[in-house]
Residue frames as qw, qx, qy, qz and C-alpha x, y, z in Angstrom:
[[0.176, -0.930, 0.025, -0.322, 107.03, 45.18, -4.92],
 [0.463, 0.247, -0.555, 0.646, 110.54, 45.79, -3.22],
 [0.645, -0.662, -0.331, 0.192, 110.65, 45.92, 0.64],
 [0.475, 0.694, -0.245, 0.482, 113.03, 48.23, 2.57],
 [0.651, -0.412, -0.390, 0.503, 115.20, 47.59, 5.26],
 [0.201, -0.979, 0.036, -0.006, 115.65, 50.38, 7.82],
 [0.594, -0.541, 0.429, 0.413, 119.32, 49.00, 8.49],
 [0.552, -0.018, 0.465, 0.692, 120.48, 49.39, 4.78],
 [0.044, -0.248, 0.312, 0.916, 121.42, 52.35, 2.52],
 [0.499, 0.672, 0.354, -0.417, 117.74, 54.06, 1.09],
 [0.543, 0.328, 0.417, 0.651, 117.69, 54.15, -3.21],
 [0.050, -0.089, 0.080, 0.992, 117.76, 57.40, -4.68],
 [0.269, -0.474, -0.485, -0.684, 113.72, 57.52, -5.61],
 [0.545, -0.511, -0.660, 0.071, 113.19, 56.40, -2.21],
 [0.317, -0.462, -0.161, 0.812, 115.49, 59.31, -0.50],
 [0.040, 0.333, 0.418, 0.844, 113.77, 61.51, -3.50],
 [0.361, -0.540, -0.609, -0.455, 110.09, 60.94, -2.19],
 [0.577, -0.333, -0.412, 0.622, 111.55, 60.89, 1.76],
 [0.157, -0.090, 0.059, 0.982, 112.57, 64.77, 0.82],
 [0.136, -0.426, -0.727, -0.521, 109.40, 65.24, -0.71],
 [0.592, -0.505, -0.628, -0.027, 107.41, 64.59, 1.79],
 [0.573, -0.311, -0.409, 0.639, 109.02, 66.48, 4.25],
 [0.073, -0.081, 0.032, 0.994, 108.68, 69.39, 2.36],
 [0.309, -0.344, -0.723, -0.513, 104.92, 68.82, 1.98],
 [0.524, -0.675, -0.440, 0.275, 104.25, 68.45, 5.88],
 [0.267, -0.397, -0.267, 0.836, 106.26, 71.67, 6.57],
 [0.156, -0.128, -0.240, -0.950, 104.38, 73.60, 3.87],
 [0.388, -0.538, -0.748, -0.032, 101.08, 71.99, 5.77],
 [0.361, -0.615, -0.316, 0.625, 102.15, 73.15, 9.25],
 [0.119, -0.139, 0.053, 0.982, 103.49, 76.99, 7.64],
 [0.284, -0.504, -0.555, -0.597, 99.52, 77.00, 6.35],
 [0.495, -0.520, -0.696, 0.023, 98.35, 76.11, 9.52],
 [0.463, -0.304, -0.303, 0.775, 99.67, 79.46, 11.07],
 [0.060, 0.346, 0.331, 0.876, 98.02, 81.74, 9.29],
 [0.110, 0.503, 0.574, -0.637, 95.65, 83.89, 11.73],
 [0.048, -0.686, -0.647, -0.330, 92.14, 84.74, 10.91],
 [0.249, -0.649, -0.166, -0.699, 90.40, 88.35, 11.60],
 [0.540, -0.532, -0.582, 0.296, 90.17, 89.33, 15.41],
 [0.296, -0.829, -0.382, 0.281, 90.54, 92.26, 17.53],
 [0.491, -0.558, 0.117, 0.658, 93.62, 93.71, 17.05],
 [0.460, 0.681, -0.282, -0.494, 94.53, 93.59, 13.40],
 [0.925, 0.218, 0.294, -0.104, 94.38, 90.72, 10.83],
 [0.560, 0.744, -0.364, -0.011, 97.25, 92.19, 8.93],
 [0.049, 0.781, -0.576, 0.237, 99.04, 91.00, 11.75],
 [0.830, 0.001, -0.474, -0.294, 100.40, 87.80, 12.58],
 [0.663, -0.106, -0.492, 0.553, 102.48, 88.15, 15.68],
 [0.525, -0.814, -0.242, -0.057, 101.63, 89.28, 18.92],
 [0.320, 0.517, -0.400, 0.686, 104.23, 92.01, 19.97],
 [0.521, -0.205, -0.721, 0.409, 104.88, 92.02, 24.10],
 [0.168, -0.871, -0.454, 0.080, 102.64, 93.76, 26.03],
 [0.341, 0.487, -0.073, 0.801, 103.81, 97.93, 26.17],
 [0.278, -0.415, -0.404, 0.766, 104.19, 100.11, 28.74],
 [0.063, 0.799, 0.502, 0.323, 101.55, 101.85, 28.79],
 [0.232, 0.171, -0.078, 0.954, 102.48, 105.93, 28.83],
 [0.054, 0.416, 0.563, -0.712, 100.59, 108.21, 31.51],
 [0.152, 0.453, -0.094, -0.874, 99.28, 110.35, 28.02],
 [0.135, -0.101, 0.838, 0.518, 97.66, 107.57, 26.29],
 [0.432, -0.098, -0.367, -0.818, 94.47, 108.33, 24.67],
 [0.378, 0.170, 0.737, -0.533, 91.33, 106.93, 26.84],
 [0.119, -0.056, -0.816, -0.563, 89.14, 104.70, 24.82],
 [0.484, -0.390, -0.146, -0.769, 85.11, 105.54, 25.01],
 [0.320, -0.091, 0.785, -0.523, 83.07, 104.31, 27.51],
 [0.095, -0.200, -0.975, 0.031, 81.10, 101.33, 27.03],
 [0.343, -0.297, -0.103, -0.885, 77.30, 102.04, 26.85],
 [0.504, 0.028, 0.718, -0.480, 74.28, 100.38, 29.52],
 [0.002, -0.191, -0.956, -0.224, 72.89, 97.09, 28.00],
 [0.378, -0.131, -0.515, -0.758, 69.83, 97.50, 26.63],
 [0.796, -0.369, -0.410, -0.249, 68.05, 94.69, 28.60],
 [0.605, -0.723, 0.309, -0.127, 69.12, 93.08, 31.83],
 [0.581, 0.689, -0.385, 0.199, 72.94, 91.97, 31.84],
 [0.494, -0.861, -0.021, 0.117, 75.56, 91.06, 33.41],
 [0.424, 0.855, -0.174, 0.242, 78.46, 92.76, 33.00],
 [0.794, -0.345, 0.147, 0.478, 82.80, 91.52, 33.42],
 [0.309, 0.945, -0.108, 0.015, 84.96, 94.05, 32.71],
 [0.806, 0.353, -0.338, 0.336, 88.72, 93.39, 32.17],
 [0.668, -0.686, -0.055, 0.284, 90.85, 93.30, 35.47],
 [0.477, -0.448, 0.312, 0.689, 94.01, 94.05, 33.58],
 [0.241, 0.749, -0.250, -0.564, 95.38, 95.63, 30.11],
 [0.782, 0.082, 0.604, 0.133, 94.66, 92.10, 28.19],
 [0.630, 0.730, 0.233, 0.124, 94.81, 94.00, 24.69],
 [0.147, -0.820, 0.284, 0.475, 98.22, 96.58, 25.66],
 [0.357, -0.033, 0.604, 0.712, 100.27, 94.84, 22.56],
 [0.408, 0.381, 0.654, 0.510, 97.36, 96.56, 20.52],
 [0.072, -0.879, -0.318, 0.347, 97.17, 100.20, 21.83],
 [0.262, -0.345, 0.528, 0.731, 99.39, 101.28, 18.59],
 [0.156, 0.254, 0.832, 0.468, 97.03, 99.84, 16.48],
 [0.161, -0.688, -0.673, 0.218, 94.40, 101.34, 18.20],
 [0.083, 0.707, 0.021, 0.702, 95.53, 104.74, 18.33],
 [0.331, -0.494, 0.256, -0.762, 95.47, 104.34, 22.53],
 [0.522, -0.119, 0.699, -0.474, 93.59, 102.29, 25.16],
 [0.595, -0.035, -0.614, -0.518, 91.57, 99.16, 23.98],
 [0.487, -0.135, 0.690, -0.518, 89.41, 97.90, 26.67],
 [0.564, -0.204, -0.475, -0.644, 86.84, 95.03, 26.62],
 [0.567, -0.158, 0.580, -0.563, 84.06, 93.30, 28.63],
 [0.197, -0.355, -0.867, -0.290, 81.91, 90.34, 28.35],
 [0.425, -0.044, 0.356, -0.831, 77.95, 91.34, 28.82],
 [0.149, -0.018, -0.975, -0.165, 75.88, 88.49, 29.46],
 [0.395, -0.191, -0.231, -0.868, 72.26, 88.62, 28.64],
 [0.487, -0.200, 0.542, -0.655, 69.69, 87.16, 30.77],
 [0.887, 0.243, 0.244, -0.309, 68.29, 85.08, 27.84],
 [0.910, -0.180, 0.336, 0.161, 71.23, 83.29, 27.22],
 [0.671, 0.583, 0.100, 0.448, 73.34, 85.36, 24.59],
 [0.452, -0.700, 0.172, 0.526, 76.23, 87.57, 25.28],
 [0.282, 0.875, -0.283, 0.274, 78.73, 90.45, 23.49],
 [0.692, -0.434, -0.025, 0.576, 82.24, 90.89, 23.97],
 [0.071, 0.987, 0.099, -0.102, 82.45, 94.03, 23.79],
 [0.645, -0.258, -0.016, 0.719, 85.71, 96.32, 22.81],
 [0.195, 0.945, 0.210, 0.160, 86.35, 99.83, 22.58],
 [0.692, 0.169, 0.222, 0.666, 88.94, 101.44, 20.79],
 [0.012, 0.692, -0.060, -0.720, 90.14, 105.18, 20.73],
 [0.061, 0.334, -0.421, -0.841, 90.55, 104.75, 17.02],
 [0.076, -0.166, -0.763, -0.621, 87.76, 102.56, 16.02],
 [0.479, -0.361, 0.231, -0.766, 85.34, 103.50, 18.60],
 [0.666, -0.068, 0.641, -0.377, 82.84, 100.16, 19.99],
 [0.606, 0.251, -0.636, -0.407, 82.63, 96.90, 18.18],
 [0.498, -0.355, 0.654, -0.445, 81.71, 93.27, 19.35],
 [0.463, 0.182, -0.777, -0.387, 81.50, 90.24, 18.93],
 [0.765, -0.117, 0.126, -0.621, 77.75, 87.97, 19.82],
 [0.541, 0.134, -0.812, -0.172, 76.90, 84.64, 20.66],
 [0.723, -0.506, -0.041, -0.468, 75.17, 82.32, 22.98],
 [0.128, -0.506, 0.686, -0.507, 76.22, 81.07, 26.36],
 [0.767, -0.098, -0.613, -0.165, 75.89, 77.84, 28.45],
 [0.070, 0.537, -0.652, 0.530, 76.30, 78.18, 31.83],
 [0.810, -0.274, -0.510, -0.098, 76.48, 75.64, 34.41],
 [0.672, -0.609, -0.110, 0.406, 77.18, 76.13, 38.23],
 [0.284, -0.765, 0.194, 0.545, 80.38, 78.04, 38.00],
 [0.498, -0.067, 0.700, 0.507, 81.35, 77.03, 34.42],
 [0.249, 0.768, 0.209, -0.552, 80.75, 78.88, 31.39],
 [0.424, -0.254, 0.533, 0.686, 81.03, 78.40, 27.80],
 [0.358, 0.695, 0.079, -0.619, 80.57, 80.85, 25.01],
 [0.596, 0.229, 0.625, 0.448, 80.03, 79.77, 21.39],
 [0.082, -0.579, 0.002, 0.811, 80.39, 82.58, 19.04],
 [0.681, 0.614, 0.327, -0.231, 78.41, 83.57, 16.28],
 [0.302, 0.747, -0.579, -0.125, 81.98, 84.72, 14.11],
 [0.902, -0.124, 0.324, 0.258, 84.35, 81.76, 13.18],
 [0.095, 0.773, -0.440, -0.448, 87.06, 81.67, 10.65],
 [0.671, 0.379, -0.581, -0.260, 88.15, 79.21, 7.81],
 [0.092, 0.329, -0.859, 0.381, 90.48, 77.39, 10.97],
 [0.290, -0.342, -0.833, 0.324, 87.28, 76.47, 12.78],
 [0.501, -0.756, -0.367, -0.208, 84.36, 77.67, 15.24],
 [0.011, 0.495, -0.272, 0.825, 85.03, 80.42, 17.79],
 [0.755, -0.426, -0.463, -0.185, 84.68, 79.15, 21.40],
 [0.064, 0.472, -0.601, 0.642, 86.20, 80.44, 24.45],
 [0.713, -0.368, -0.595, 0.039, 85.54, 78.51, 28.02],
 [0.007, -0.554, 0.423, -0.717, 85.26, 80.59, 31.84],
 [0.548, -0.439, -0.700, 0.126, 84.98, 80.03, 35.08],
 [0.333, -0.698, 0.126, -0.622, 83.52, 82.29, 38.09],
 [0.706, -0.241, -0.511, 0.427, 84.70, 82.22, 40.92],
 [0.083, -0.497, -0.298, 0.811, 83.16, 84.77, 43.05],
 [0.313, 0.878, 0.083, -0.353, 82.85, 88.11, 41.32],
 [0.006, -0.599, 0.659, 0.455, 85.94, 87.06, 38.88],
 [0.867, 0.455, 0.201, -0.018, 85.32, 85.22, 35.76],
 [0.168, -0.607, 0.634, 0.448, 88.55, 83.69, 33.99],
 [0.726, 0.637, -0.012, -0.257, 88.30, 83.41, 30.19],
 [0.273, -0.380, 0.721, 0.511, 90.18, 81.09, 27.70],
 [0.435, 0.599, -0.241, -0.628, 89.85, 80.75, 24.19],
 [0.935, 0.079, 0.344, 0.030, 90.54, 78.45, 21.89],
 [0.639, -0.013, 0.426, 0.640, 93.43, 77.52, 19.90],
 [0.496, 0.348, 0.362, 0.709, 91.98, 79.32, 17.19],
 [0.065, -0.943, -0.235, -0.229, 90.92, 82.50, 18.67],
 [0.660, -0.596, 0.142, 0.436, 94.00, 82.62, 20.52],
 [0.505, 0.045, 0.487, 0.711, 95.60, 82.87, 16.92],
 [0.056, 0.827, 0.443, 0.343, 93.04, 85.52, 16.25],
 [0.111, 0.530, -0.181, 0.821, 94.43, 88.23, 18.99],
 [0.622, -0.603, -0.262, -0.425, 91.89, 86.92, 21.28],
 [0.126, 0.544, -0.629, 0.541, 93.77, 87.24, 25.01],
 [0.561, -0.315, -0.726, 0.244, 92.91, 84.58, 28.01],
 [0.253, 0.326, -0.375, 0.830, 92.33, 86.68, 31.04],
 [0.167, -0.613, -0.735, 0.237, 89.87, 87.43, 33.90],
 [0.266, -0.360, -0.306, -0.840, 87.28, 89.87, 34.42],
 [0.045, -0.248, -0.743, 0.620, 85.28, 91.19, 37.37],
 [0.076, -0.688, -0.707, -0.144, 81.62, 91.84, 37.67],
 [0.056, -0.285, 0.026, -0.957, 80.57, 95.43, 37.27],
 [0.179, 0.301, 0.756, -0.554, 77.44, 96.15, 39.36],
 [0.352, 0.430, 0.818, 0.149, 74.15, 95.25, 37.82],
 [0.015, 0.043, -0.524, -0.851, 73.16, 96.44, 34.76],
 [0.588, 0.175, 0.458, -0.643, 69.02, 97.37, 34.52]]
């Protein structure tokens, strides 16, 4: 078996396989970008910058009262605005966290009306993390919050991030029966 030195001129199978390679690992990585199903729209793979939102835009339903006892973080800001095109309008969401340890994240949409997505919760002192019952091919759906006060601030993971899913905080609504 031949050796190669870094300090002298590569043969031509060696600069062949060199190329190769290279183009293997970037078609890897261009897989690895591909976004899975989430809120907004799956067709899409790139988050467009948040829009000014216009005084006439279409008010998305109201959230209904949790069934059981809850408690209930509603979004502080317009975490979803890049998807009020898709939407036909407003897209709000909460998080409602059930007493017996499962939780919704809720959204509601002028064009698709309420949808959500379930799973169960861990919480410790101020720390919260939510494991979701949805994944995607990329991996398990998991998003990590902390409270602090009556704000809760939410991140995602990598791959929900690539899903549409927005980081953001969220204030406690008053209690839910």
């Amino acid at each position: 078996m031949r050796s190669h030195s870094l300090d002298g001129p590569l043969s031509a199978p060696t600069l062949a396989r060199m190329i190769a390679m290279s183009g293997l690992i970037a078609g890897l990585l261009a897989c690895a970008e591909s976004t899975p199903a989430g809120p907004i729209d799956p067709s899409v793979g790139q988050k467009t910058p948040p829009a000014q939102v216009p005084a006439a835009l279409p008010n998305a339903p109201d959230f209904p009262t949790p069934s059981r006892p809850a408690h209930i973080y509603q979004e502080t800001d317009q975490l979803y605005s890049f998807g009020y095109a898709y939407h036909g309008g407003m897209l709000k969401s909460r998080f409602v966290l059930y007493n017996d340890g499962t939780f919704a994240l809720q959204f509601s949409s002028v064009k698709y009306g309420l949808f959500e997505y379930v799973g169960t919760y861990v919480r410790t002192a101020s720390d919260i993390v939510f494991y979701f019952k949805d994944a995607s091919r990329a991996g398990p759906w998991d998003a990590a919050a902390t409270l602090n006060g009556t704000l809760m601030s939410v991140s995602y993971n990598v791959i929900m991030i690539g899903a549409d899913f927005n980081n953001g905080v969220y204030v406690e609504s008053p209690a839910a029966p």
